[in-house]
Structure formats: C-alpha cells, structure tokens
C-alpha positions in Angstrom: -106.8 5.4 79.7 -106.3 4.8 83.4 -102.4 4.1 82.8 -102.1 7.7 80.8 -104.0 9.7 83.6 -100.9 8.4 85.9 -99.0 9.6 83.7 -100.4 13.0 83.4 -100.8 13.1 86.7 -96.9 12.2 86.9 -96.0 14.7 84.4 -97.7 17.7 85.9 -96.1 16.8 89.6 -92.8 16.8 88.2 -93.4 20.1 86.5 -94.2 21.6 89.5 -91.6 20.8 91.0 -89.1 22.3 88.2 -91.4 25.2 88.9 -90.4 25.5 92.6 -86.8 24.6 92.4 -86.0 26.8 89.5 -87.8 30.1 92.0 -85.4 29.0 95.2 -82.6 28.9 92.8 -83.1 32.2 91.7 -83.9 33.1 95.1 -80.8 32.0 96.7 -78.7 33.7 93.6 -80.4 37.1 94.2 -80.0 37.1 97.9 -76.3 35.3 97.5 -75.7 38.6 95.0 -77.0 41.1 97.5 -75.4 39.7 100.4 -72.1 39.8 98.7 -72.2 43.5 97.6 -73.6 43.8 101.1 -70.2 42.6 102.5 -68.4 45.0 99.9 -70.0 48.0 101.5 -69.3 46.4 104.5 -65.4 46.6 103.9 -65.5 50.1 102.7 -68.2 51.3 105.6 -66.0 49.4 108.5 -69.2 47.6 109.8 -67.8 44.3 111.0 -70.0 42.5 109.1 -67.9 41.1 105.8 -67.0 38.3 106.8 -70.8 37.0 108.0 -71.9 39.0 104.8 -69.1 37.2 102.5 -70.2 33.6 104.3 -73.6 33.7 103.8 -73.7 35.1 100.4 -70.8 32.0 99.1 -73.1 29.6 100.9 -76.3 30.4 99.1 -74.7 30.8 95.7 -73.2 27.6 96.5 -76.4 26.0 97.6 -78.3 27.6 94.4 -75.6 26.1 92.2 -76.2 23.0 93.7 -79.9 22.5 93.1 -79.1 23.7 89.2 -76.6 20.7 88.4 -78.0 18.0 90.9 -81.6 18.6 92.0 -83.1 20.3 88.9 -80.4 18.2 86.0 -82.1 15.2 87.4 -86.0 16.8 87.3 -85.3 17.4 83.7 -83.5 14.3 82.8 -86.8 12.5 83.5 -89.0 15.2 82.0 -91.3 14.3 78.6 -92.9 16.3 76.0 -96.4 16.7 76.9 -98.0 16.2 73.3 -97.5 12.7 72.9 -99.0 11.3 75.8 -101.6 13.6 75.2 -101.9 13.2 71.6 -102.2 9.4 72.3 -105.0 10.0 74.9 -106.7 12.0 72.7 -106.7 9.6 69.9 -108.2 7.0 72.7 -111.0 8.4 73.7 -111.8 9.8 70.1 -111.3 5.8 68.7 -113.1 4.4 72.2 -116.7 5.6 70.8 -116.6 3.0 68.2 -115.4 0.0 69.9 -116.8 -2.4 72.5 -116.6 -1.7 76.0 -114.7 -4.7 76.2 -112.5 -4.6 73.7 -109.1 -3.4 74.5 -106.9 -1.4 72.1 -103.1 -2.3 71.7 -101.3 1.3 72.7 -97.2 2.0 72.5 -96.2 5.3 73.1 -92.5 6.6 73.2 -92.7 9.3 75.9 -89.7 10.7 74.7 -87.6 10.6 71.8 -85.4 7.7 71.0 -82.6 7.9 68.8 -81.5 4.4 67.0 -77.4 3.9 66.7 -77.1 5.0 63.1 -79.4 7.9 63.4 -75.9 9.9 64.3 -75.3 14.0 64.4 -73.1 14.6 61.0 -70.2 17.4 62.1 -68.3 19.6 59.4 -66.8 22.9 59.0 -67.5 25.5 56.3 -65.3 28.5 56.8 -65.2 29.9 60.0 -68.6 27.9 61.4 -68.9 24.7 62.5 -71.7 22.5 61.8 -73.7 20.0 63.2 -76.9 18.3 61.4 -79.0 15.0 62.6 -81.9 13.8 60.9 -84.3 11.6 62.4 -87.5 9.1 61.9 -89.3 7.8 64.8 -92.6 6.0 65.3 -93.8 6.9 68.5 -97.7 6.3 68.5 -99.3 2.9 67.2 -103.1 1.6 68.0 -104.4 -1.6 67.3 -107.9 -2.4 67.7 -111.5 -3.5 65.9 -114.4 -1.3 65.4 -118.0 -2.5 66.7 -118.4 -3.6 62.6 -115.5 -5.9 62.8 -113.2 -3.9 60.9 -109.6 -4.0 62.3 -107.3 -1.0 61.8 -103.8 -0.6 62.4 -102.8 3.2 63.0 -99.9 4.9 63.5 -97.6 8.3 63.7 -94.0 8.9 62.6 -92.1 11.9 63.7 -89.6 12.7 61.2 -87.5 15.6 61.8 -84.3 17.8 60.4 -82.3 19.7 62.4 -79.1 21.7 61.8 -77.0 24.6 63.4 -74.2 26.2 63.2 -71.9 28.3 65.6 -68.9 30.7 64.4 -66.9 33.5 65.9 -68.2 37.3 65.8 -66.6 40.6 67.0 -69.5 42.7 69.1 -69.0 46.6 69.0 -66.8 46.6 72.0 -63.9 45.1 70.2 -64.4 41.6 71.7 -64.6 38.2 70.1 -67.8 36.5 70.6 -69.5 33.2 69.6 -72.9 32.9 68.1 -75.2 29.9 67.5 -78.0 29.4 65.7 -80.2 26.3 65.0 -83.4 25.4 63.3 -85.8 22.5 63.5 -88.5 21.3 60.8 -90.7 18.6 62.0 -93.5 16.6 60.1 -95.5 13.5 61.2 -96.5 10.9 59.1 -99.8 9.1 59.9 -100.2 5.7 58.8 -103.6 4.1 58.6 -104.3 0.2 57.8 -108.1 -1.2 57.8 -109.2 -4.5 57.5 -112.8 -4.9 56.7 -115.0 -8.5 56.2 -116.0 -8.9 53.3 -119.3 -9.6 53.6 -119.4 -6.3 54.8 -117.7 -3.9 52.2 -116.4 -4.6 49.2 -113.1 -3.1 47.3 -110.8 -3.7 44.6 -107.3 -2.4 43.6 -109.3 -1.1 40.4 -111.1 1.4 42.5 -107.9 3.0 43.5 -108.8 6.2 41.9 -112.2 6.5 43.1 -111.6 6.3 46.5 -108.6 8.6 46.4 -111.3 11.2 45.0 -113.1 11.0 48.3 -109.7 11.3 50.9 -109.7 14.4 52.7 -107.0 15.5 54.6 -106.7 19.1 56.7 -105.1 22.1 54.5 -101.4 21.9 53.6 -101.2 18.1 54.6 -100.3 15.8 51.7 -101.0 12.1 50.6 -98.2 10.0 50.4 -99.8 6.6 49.7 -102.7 5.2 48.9 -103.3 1.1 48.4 -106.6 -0.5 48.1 -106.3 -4.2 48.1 -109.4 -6.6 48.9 -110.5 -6.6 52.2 -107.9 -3.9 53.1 -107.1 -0.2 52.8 -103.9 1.9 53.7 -103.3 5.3 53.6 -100.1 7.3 54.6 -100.1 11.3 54.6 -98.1 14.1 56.0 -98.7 17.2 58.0 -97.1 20.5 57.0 -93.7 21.0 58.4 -93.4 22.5 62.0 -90.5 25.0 61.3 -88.7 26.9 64.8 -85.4 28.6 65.0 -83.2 29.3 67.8 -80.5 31.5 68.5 -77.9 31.3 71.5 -75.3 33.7 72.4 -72.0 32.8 74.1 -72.5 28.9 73.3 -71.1 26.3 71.0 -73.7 23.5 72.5 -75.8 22.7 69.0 -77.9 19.6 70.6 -78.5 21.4 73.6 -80.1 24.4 71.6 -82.4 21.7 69.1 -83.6 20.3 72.6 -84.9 23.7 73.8 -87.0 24.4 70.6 -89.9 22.1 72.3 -93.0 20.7 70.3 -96.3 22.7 72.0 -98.1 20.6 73.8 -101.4 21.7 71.7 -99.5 20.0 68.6 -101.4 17.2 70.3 -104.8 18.5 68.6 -104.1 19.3 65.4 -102.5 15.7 65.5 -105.9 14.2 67.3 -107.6 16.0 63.8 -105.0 15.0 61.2 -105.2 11.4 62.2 -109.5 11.8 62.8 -110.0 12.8 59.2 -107.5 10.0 57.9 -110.3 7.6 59.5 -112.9 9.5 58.3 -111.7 9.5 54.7 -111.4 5.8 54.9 -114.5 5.1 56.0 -116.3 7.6 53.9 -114.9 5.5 51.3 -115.9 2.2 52.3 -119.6 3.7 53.3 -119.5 4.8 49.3 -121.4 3.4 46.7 -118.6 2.3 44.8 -117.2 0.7 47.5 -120.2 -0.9 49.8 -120.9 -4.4 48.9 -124.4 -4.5 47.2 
C-alpha cells in the first residue's frame, strides 16, 4: 500500500507539472503573437521598435516551441493512466479486511499499457480512406493472497480492447482539400477469480455446477464467461460492458496518436473495485451455501 501512495504521490507531481508547463507555453505563444503584430504596427507606425519587437516575439515562440517537443514530450512520455494504480489500491484495501495483518498479498500492476510483438496495428485502404485497426489483450492487475479462513484466491483483470480509424480526404466549403480522422475505441475487462478452499472447511463438487451458478451475481450488463467448480477449488471469469469512446481529428492522418487521447477515466477504477467485489462475493456466497458448506 505504502509503495502505491508513492506512486500517487508520483503521479499527481508529474501532473502538475504538465499543468504549469503547458500555461507558460501558452503564455509565451500569446505574448510571442502579440509582440510580433506589435512589431508589424511598429513598421507601418515608424516607431523604431521592430526589430526589438520582431526579437523578442521569435525568441518566445521559439522558447514555447521548445518546452512543447522537449520539456512537456518527455512529462508525457512518462505519464500513466490513473485507474489502474488506483483500481489496484482499491482492490487492496477492500481484500486487506479479510486477511492477517501479517500476511502479505502478491501485487503486479502494469502502469501503462504494454503491447506484446504480435499484437501489431493491421493497415489497409478501402476507397479513398486509409485504415488502421489493433486489437489488444492485456492482463494488467493480479493478487495473490489467503483469507483469515485459509482460503487462497488468485485474482485478476484483463483489458481487452478494439480500436480502429480511419482518415480520407474532404473538400470544406471554401474549395480546399482537407483531411479528416476519426477513431473509436471499445474496451472490456475481464475479471478472473480462482479460490482454493480446505476442505475440511467447505465442501464442492463439479456436480453442483449449476447450483452455484444460480447464486453468481454480477453488476447489470456484465456477463459470465466461465464457471468451473472442481473440489477444493472455484473459478469464475466474467466481463464488464464495453467502454465505447470516439474521436474525431481534423487536419491529421496520426490514427495511434488519436486512440491514445481517448483516455480510460480514472473513476473506471470504481466500477472496476465493484465488478471484481461482487465476483468475490458471489463465490463466497456460494461456498457459505447450504449446498455447498461441508456439513
């Protein structure tokens, strides 16, 4: 827990200082804009002062371009999506009621998104647009642990997602030939849930398949993918409804750079917290069952 209060500690620093770079940049552009028209006037009003005016409106233009390719390109290189870190720390201190102070739980996290070498973005052409689509699986949550009663569970949270877009040639009302882009995103998560009970404890038995399914309950529009009850062990696998964005650019033909600013909100973290909360619940209802508690 310690570890992922440095790191929201980290993450909120570093947003801050996007924040204030991003508002001198501006800054500098506006004042590089007006000192420029400034030395326009100047030429046309005989002041003397174009070339100062010219000079000092180049050099904060300059500067401002300066802090967008070097000083903020590098902020946002090491930025991460806030929901998983918080989604994870969530998940913690929701599991960490249930387990012995000094047990430790096995935590991985992917902070950001890794893509595996064949998980490639397919390119094509239909007409005058050009294509690009990339679908991808990634599991970037897993907790490992045992619960006070000795019961072992295995849980995790896959983030599957399709995206495609497209970009083709338009002509505005002026006359002019433009370009147009526009992409969409769907994103799911898959939670995975394995528990490992003692026997002597509880009690189940690939027979009772049905009659635990009966008792799963999962949040609205969420679906169960998989169900196994084996002795000593149930897994369950289910799906949240699909996260759908679009995006539309003007004047760009840059398809990945318009999927990565369709960000996940970082309060997805919550309704991920409660998807994977019930998927325990569930299982445990059905353990605490009659049909399943050892008599």
């Amino acid at each position: 827990m310690n570890e992922l209060e440095s790191i929201e500690n980290l993450d909120k620093e570093s947003e801050k200082k996007i924040s204030f770079w991003g508002k001198i940049r501006i800054l500098l552009f506006v004042l590089g804009a007006i000192s420029l028209l400034l030395g326009i006037i100047s030429i046309d009003s005989r002041l003397g002062i174009e070339a100062w005016a010219f000079m000092g409106g180049l050099g904060m233009i300059i500067i401002g371009c300066v802090i967008t390719f070097s000083t903020l390109k590098k902020l946002n290189r090491d930025e991460f999506p806030d929901y998983r870190y918080l989604t994870c720390q969530k998940l913690l201190g929701l599991l960490s009621a249930d387990i012995d102070n000094h047990s430790e739980i096995e935590t991985r996290v992917n902070l950001k998104e890794k893509l595996s070498p064949n998980q490639t973005i397919e390119k094509g052409k239909k007409g005058k647009s050009t294509w690009n689509r990339r679908n991808t699986s990634e599991c970037f949550l897993s907790l490992n642990g045992v619960f006070l009663d000795g019961t072992k569970f295995r849980c995790s949270i896959t983030e599957d997602v399709q995206a495609y877009g497209e970009h083709f040639p338009y002509r505005s009302l002026s006359g002019k030939t433009k370009t147009k882009l526009k992409a969409n995103k769907r994103t799911r998560w898959i939670g995975t849930l394995r528990l490992r009970f003692k026997e002597k404890r509880y009690s189940s038995s690939p027979t009772e398949s049905q009659q635990i399914k009966d008792l799963i309950q999962i949040p609205d529009r969420a679906k169960l993918k998989k169900l196994e009850v084996n002795d000593q062990e149930l897994l369950m696998s289910a799906a949240t409804e699909t996260n759908k964005q679009k995006h539309k650019v003007k004047m760009s033909k840059n398809i990945p750079s318009a999927w990565d600013d369709m960000e996940i909100d970082a309060n997805s973290s919550d309704m991920l917290k409660a998807f994977m909360a019930q998927m325990f619940l569930s299982l445990y209802q059905a353990l605490n069952s009659s049909k399943t508690k050892k008599k």
